[in-house]
LOBAFI-247570 format. One record per residue: x, y, z of N, C-alpha, C in turn. Coordinates in steps of 0.02 Angstrom, whole numbers, plus 50000, padded with zeros to 5 digits. Layout:
! residues N
XYZXYZXYZ
...
! end
This chain:
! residues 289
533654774156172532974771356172532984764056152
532514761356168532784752856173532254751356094
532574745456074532324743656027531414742156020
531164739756071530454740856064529924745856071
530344750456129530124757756118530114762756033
530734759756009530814763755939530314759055882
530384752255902529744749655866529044750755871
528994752255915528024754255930527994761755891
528384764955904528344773355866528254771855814
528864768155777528654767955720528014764055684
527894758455722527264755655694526664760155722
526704765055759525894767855760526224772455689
526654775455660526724779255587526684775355549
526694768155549526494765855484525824763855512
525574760455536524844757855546524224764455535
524474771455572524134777855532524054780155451
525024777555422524964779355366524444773955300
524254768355333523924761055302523144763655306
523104763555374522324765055387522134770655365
522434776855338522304782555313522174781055223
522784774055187522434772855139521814768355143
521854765655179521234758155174520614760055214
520624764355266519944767655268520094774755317
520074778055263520244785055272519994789055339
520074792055377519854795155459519754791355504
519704784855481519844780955544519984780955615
520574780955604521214783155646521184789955678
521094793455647520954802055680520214802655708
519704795155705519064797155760519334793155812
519534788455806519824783255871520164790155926
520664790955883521114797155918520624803855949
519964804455919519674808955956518904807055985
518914801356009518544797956049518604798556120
518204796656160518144797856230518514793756264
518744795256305519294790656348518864785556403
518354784156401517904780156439517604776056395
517904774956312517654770856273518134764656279
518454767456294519054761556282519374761056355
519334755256389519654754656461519914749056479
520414751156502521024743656541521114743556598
520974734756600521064735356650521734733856675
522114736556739522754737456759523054731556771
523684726256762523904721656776524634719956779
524724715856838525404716256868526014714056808
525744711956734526174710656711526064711956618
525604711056616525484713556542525314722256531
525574726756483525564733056502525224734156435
524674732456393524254737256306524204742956311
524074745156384523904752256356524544758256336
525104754856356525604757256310525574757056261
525084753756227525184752656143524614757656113
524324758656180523724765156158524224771556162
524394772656210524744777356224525244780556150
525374774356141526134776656105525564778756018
525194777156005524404777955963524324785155983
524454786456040524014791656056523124790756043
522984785956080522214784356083522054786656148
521444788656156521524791156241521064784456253
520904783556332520744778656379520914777956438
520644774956452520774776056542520744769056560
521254767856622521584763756645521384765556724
520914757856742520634757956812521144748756866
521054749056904521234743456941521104735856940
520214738656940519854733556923519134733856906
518674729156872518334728256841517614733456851
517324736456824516724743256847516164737456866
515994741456909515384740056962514734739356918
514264734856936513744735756876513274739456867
513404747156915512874753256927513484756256857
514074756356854514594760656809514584757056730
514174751756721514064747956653513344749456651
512714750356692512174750756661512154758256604
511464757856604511034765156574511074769756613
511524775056592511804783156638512434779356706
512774773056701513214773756714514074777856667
514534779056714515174779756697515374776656630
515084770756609515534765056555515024763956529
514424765656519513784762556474513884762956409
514494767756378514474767456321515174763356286
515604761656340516304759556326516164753756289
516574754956233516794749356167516954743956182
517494743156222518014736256229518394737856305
518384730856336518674730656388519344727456380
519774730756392520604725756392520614723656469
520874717256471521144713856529521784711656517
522334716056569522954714756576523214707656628
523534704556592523614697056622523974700556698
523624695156737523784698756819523914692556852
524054694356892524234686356961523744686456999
523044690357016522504689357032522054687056999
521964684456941521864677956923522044670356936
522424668256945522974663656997522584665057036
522534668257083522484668557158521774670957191
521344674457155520844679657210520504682957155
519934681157117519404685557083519274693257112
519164691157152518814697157196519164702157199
519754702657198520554706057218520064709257136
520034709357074519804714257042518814713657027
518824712557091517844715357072517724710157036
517834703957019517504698456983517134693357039
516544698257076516294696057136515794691457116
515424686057147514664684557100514274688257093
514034693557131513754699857113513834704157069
514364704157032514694707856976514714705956921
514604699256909514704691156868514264695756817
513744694656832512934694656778513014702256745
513224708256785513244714556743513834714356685
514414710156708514904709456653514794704856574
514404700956617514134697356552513604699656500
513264702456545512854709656506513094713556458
513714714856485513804720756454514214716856366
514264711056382514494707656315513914706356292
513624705256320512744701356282512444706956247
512754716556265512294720856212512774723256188
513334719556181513974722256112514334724356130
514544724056185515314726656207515814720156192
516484720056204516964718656179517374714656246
517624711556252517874709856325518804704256286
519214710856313519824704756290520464704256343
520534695956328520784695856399521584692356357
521954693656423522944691356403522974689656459
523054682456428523684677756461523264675356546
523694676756608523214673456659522654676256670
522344682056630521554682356637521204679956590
521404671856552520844669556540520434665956596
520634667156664520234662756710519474669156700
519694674556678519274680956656518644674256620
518744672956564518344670456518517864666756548
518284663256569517944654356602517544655456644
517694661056706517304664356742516644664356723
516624669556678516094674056648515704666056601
516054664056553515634659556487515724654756495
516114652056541516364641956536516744642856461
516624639656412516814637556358517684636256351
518294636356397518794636156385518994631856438
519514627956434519864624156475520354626856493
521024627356557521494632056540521804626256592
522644625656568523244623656596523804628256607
523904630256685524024635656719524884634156702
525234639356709526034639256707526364635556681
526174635256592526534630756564527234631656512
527284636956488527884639256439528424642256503
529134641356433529444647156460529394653856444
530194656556456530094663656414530574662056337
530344661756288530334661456222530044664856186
530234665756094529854664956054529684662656016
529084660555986528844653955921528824660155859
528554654655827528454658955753527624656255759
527194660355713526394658255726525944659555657
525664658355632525224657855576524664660255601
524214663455537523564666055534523054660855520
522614658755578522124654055547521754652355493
521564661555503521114662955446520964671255432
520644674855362520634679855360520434683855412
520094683755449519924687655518520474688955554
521114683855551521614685555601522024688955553
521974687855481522464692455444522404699455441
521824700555428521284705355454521394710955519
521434706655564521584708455645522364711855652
522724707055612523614709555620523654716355585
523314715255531523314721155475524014717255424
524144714455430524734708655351524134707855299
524194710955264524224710455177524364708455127
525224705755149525494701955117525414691855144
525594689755100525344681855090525814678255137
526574678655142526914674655179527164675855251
526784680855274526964683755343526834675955402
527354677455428527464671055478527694674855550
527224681055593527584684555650527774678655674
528374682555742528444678355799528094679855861
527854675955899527484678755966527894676556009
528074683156069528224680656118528024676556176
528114671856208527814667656248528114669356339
527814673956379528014673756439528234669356485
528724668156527528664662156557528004661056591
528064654256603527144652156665526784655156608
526444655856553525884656756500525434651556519
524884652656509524474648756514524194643756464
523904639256448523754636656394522974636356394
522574635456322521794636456341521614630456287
521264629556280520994622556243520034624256256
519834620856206518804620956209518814615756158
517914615056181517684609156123517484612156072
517474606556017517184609455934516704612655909
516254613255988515524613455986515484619356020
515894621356028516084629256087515874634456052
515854634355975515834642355952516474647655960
516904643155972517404645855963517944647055902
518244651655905518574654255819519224653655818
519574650355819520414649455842520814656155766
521134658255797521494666755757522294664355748
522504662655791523164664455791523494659155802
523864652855780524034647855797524934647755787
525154642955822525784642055821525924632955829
526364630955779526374623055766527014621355823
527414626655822527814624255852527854625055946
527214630355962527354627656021526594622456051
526284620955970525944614955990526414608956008
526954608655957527654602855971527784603856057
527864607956074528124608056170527694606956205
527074611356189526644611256244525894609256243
525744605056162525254600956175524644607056152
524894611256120524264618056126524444622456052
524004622556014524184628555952524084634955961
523464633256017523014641656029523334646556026
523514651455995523844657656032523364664256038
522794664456027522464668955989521584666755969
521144665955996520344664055992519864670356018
519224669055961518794673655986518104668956007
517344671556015517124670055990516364673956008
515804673255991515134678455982514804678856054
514654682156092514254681156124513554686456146
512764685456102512474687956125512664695356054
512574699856079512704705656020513454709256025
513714705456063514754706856102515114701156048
515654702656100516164696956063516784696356120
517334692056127517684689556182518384687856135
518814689556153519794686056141519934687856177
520364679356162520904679256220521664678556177
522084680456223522674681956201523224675056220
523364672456202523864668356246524554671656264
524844673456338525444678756317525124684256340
525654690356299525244697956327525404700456259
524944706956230524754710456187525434713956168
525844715256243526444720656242526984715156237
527534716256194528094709356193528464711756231
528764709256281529524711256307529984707656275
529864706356213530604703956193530504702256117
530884703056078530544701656000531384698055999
531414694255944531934690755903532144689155852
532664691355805532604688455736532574681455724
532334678055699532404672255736532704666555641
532614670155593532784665155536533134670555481
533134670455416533614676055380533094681355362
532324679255354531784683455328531874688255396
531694686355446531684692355506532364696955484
532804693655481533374699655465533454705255420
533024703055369532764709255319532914715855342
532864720355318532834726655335532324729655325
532034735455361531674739555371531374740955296
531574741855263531494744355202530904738055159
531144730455189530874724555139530084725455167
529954725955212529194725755251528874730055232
529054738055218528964741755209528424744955129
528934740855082528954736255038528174732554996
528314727655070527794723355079526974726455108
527014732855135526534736955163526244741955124
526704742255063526814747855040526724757255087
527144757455125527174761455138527874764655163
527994773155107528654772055116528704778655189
529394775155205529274780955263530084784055243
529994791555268530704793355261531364791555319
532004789455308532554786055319532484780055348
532054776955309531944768855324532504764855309
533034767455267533604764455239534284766155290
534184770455324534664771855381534514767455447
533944765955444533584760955513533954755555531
534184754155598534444745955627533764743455626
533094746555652532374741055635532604734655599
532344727655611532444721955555531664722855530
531474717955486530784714755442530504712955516
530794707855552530474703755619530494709955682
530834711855681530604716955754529964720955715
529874724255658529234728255634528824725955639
528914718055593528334714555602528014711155649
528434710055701528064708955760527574714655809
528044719055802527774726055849526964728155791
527164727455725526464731555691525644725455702
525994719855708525444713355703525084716555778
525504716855831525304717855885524884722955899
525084729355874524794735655879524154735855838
524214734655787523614734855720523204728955754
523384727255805522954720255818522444724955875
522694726755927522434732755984522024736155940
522494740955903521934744855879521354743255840
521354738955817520724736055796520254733955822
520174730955892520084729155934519674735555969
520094740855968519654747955998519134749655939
519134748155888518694751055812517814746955863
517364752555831516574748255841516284746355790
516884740655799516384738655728516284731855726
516034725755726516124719255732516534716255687
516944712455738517354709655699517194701655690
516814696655706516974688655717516194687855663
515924693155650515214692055612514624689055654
513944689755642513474686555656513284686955710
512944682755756512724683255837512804678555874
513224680355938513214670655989512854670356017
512814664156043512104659456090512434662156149
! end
């Protein structure tokens, strides 16, 4: 089993065993929620709902975007929580290729304007811009790497589920990533930043939300699912045991584990980040214009 497969298992057992202390059933209503609360959409290159999956969260996974008879009152999705958007190459190329018709425009934005959730990775922030304006985006700009990235602020500490004070994940950066940039005046909430691939590529963003209406909107820079994690300094090399530690949560033969500190902590930031993301509960505070 490959090393990120054995990392996601284990971070949905610790992210269960956390959320079971820090807010008890949580986790076991998500898990017995309706699979039309939570929906992804399908994409040629970013894969989250593996990260549901491996959760065991149910949800359902469609092509492309629901019709705005399947988002009203007594449609299919009238009650769905959060929309995931898997970064696709029909963004690049052809809206329409997933139902982001102009006809379709105004029910999607709706459905953020009475509190739904809309989160998009990597080339579907043309998703955003579409729908709200508020973002600028510079198409195919990274390679395939990874940075190291900082928490803006408690909301993104919050979001990862890190507890502890000096957590520095690494994010993976796909090749062709996109870059996103907005003005000051945007209402926008920057989460997840990285200095060093502001140094390459002119961009900190990795990670922004922001209010819209009684909803809320993130974007991901990248994809939710890593294909590739790295130790990348001596703290990542840690062992299984130091994070653990740091989580307080002990698990049994954590001391027999090849797991490092940096493969956990990347895979749990990621996951605890999703699943939070599926919770109904607001996360960015207050109401957008």
């Amino acid at each position: 089993m490959r090393t990120m497969e054995k990392s996601m298992r284990l971070g949905s057992e610790l992210i269960e065993s956390v959320w079971e202390r820090m807010r008890p059933k949580e986790f076991a209503t998500l898990r017995e929620g309706k699979k039309e609360n939570i929906v992804v959409i399908d994409g040629s290159y970013d894969s989250l709902e593996e990260i549901l999956s491996s959760a065991k969260i149910p949800h359902i996974k469609i092509d492309a975007f629901p019709d705005k008879k399947e988002l009203i009152q007594g449609g299919k999705y009238q009650n769905t929580n959060v929309i995931f958007v898997n970064c696709d190459n029909a963004y690049h190329d052809n809206l329409d290729e997933k139902n982001l018709t102009r006809e379709n425009k105004h029910a999607l934005i709706e459905y953020v304007e009475r509190g739904g959730r809309l989160v998009t990775t990597d080339w579907a922030a043309s998703v955003v811009k579409y729908l709200f304006g508020k973002i600028s985006i510079k198409r195919n700009v990274t390679g395939d790497e990874v940075v190291k990235v900082n928490f803006a602020n408690e909301i993104a500490r919050e979001l990862s589920g890190i507890i502890y004070g000096n957590a520095t994940p690494n994010w993976w950066l796909e090749g062709s990533s996109d870059m996103v940039s907005y003005r000051a005046d945007s209402g926008i909430i920057n989460l997840v930043e990285s200095e060093q691939m502001k140094k390459k590529y002119g961009s900190k963003n990795i990670s922004l939300g922001f209010k819209y209406g009684g909803g809320e909107v993130f974007h991901f820079v990248s994809h939710l699912k890593a294909q590739r994690i790295e130790n990348y300094d001596a703290r990542d090399r840690q062992s299984l045991g130091t994070f653990l530690d740091d989580v307080y949560v002990p698990i049994k033969g954590a001391k027999k584990s090849k797991i490092t500190f940096g493969e956990i902590e990347t895979t749990y930031t990621l996951m605890n980040t999703v699943l939070e993301l599926c919770r109904n509960a607001n996360i960015l505070g207050g109401k957008g214009k």
